[in-house]
N, C-alpha and C positions, 0 to 999 in steps of 0.2 A: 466477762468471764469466759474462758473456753476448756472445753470439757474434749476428752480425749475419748471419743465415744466407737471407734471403727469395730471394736472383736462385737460388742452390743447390738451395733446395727448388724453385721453377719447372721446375727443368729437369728434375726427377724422372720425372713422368710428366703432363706440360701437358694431353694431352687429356681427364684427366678434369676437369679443375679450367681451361675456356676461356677462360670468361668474365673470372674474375680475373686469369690471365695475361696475356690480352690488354691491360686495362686496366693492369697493373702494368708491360709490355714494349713499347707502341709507342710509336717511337718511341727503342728503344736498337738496337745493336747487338751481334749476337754471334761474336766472331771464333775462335772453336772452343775456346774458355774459360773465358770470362767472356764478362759483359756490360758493352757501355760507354755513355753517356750518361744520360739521364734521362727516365723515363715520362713522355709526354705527356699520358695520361691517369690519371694520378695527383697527387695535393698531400696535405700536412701542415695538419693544421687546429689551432688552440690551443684550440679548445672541443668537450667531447663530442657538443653539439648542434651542426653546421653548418648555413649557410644560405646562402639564395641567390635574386635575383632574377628571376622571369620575367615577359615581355611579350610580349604581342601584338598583332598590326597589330588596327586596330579590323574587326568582323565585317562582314560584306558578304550573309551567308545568313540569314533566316529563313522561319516559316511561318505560314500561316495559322492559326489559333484559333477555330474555329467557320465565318461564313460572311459575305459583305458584298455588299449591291445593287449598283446602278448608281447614279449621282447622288453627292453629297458623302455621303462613311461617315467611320466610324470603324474601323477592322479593331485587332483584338487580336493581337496576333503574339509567337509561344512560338521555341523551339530556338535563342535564342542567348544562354543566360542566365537569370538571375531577373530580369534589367532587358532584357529583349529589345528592348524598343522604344525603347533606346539608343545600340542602333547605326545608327539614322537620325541624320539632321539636318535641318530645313527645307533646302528647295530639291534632296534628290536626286530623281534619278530613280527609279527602281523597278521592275523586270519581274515581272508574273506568267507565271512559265515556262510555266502551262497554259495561258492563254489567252492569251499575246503580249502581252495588253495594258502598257503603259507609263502609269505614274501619277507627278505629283507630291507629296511630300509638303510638308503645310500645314502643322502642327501635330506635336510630339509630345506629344498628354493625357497620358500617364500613365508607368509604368514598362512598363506593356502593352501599349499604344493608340497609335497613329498616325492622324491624320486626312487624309484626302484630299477639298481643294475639288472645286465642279461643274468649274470650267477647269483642274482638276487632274488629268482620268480622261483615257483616250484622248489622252496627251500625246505624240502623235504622228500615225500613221497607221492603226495598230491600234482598231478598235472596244473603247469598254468592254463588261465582261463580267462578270456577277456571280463572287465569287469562291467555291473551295467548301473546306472544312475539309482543312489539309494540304496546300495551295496553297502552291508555294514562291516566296518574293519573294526579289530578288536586286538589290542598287541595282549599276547600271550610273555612274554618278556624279553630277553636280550641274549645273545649271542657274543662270543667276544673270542681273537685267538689266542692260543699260550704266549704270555710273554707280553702281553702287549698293556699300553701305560691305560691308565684309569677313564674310566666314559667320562663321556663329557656330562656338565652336568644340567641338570634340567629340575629347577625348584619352581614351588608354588608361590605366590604372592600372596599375606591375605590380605584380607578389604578390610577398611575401615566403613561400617555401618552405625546409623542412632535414628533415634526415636526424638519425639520431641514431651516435655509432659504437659499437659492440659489443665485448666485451672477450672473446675466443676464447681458451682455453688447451688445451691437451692434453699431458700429462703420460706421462713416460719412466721404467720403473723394470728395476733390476737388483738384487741382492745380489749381496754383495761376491766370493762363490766363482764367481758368473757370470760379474762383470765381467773375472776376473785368465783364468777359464776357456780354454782349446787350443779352438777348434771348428772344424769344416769350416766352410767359406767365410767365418770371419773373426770379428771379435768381432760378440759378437750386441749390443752395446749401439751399436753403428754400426751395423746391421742396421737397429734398433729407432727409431733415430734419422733413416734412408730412411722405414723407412715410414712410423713418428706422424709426418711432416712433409709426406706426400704426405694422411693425414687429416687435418692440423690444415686445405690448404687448401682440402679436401673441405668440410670444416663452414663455412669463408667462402662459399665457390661456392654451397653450398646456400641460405642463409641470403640472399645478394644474389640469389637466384631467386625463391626461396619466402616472402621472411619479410615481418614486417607490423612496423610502426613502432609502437615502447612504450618510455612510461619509467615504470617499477614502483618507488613507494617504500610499496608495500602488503603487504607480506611480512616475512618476519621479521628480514629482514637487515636491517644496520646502514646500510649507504649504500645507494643508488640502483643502480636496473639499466636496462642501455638497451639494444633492441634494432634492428637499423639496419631500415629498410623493404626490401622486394629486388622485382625488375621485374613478376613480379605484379601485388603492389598499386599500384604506378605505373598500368601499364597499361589493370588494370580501372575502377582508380577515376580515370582520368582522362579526357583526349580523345583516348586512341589506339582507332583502326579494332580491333574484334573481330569476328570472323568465326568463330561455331561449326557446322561443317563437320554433324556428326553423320551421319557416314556416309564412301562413300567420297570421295577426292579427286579429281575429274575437272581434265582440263585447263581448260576455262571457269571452273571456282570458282577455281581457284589465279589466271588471269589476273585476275580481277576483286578477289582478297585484293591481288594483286601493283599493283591498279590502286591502290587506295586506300591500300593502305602506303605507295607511293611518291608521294602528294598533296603532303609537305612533307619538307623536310630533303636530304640527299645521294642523289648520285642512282647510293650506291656503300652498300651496306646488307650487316650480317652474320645470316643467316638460323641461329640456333641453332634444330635442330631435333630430335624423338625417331625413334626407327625406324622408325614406322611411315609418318609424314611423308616421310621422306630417301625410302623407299623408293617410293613413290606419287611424288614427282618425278622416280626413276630409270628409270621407267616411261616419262612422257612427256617427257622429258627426255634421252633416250639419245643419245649422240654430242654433244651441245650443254655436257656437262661438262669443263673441265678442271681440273686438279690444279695449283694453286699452289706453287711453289717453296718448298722449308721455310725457304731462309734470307730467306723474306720473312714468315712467318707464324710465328716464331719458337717451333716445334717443332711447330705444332699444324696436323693434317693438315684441310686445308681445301681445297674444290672452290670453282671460280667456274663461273658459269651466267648467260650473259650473255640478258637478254631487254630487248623495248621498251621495258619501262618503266626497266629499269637495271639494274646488276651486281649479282648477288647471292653475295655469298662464304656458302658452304655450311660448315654445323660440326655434325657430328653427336652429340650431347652424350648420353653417357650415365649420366647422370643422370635421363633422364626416362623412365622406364619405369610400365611399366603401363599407366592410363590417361593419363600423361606422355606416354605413348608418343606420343600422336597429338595432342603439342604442338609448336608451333613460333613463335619470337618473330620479328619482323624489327625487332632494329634499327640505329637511326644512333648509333655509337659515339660520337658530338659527344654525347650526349646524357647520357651517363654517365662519372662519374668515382669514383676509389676511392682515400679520402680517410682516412686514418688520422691518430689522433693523435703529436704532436711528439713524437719519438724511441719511438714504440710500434709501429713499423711493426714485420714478422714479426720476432722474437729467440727464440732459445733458450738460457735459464736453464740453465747448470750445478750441479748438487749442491745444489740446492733443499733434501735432507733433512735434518731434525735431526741437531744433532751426534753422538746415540748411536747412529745408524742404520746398521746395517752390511750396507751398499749403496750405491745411487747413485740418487737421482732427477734427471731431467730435466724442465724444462716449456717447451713452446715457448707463446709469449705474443702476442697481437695486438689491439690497440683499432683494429678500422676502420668503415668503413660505407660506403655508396653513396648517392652523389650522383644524382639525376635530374630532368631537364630536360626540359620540351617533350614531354608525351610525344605531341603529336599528329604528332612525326615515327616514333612507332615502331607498330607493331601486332603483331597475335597472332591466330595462328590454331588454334585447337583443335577437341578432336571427333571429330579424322580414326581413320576404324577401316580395317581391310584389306577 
């Protein structure tokens, strides 16, 4: 027998297990029962590897690479890419933020190099200025004269990215004198069945945190094994803002974490954080917190902390202990979905055991994995000690 038990187990104990619930719950309703309509931030996928495409606007920031005179140069230019000096085009303009000056670009030489004519320097009022290693250029836009045929053109690529889904089981046992057994507070195999179901969502939660993306056909098993990637490895290994605090949290560092986390994306962000974090905002943050209604945050006790840069719904996840402790993610929910395969979403297998087995095993079963996108709209801030 297999029982379709996943909105059930949510409601067991959501706030250890946030991240999933959330992803699994917004976007339904709960009218003191059940749940009605459909995860917004959830979908069925038909392949264990999922994909998905990302784009971005073409870059606007790079930097200097060494150093360039006055006169017609070449400057080499790093931090936007292996092909930096592609997010020029003939005819932008250019700012060097340190010296004011405004340049034309003439040329793009290379994957590295941009060149700037003599009547291309001081393309305005600004003196030219030699430039110096770590100079940031920034194109303000384009230049063009009357009459003249269409720029060239300069498109983004986007990427193709995927996730892989993971196959989670965890397993329910009784013998048979157990199951028939009289106990105080009820049978224990309904007992058994609360809680391996508040762990089976423990081990997803963990795993969309902490895990790293692999598919192992190196071992001794017969098929393939896949592990889904979790926000971690997004984050670090992407373009999201990291901030390692190493030490305490002062009000300035948090504004300036909070300046850069909110550069791109919604300007309505959910702060998973550990103790030690939570509590360092309680600090400077007192009176400026409130407590969000549970029938909007669908069980899970969440504070809003409204500041300049934007709302930050607070989740105190305890999961991250130790040196967790003084972790804290911020992201934009748009950015992550949880993606399970076609009819593998959370079930629980009845009487799984051989037939001479005299007992009962249970397995509840899940193939899912996490979707992520964009990560330059999420960041992370760790480090933070008391």
């Amino acid at each position: 027998m297999i029982v379709d038990v996943v909105d059930k187990i949510h409601l067991l104990e959501p706030n250890k297990h946030a991240l999933v619930t959330l992803l699994t719950s917004v976007g339904k309703v709960y009218d003191g029962k059940s749940w009605k309509g459909s995860g917004l931030l959830k979908a069925p996928t038909g392949n264990p590897e999922f994909s998905w495409f990302e784009k971005f606007y073409g870059g606007r920031y790079a930097k200097v690479s060494g150093t360039y005179s006055t006169g017609a140069v070449t400057i080499t230019v790093t931090g936007a890419g292996s092909s930096s000096a592609y997010i020029f085009t003939v005819g932008d303009i250019v700012l060097n933020q340190r010296t004011g000056e405004r340049m034309l670009v003439a040329t793009i030489a290379s994957t590295t190099t941009i060149t700037i004519g003599t009547d291309g320097r001081a393309f305005g009022t600004t003196a030219a200025a030699a430039g110096a290693d770590g100079d940031e250029l920034f194109i303000i836009g384009n230049v063009n004269e009357e009459g003249s045929n269409a720029r060239n053109v300069n498109n983004t690529r986007s990427n193709k990215e995927s996730n892989y889904t993971q196959i989670y089981k965890t397993s329910i046992a009784v013998t048979g004198t157990e199951r028939e057994a009289t106990l105080y507070g009820g049978s224990d195999l309904t007992l058994q069945r609360a809680e391996k179901g508040t762990e089976h969502l423990l081990d997803i939660e963990r795993s969309f945190w902490w895990g790293e993306k692999k598919y192992d056909v190196t071992g001794t098993q017969t098929n393939a094994r896949r592990a889904t990637g979790g926000v971690l490895e997004f984050i670090e290994g992407g373009s999201s803002y990291v901030q390692n605090q190493g030490g305490v949290l002062t009000v300035a560092d948090f504004n300036t974490f909070l300046r850069e986390g909110f550069t791109y994306g919604n300007d309505q962000k959910f702060f998973f954080c550990g103790g030690t974090v939570l509590q360092a905002i309680n600090e400077f943050a007192r009176g400026q917190i409130t407590t969000k209604p549970l029938d909007r945050t669908y069980g899970i006790n969440i504070s809003e902390y409204v500041t300049t840069f934007g709302r930050i719904n607070l989740v105190h996840n305890p999961l991250f202990t130790g040196e967790f402790s003084g972790y804290g993610f911020l992201l934009d929910l748009d950015c992550f979905k949880y993606r399970y395969m076609n009819n593998r979403d959370t079930k629980l297998h009845t009487n799984v055991q051989a037939p001479d087995v005299d007992g009962q095993i249970d397995q509840y079963i899940t193939e899912a994995g996490l979707q992520r996108i964009h990560a330059s709209k999420c960041a992370l801030l760790k480090g933070v000690t008391d």
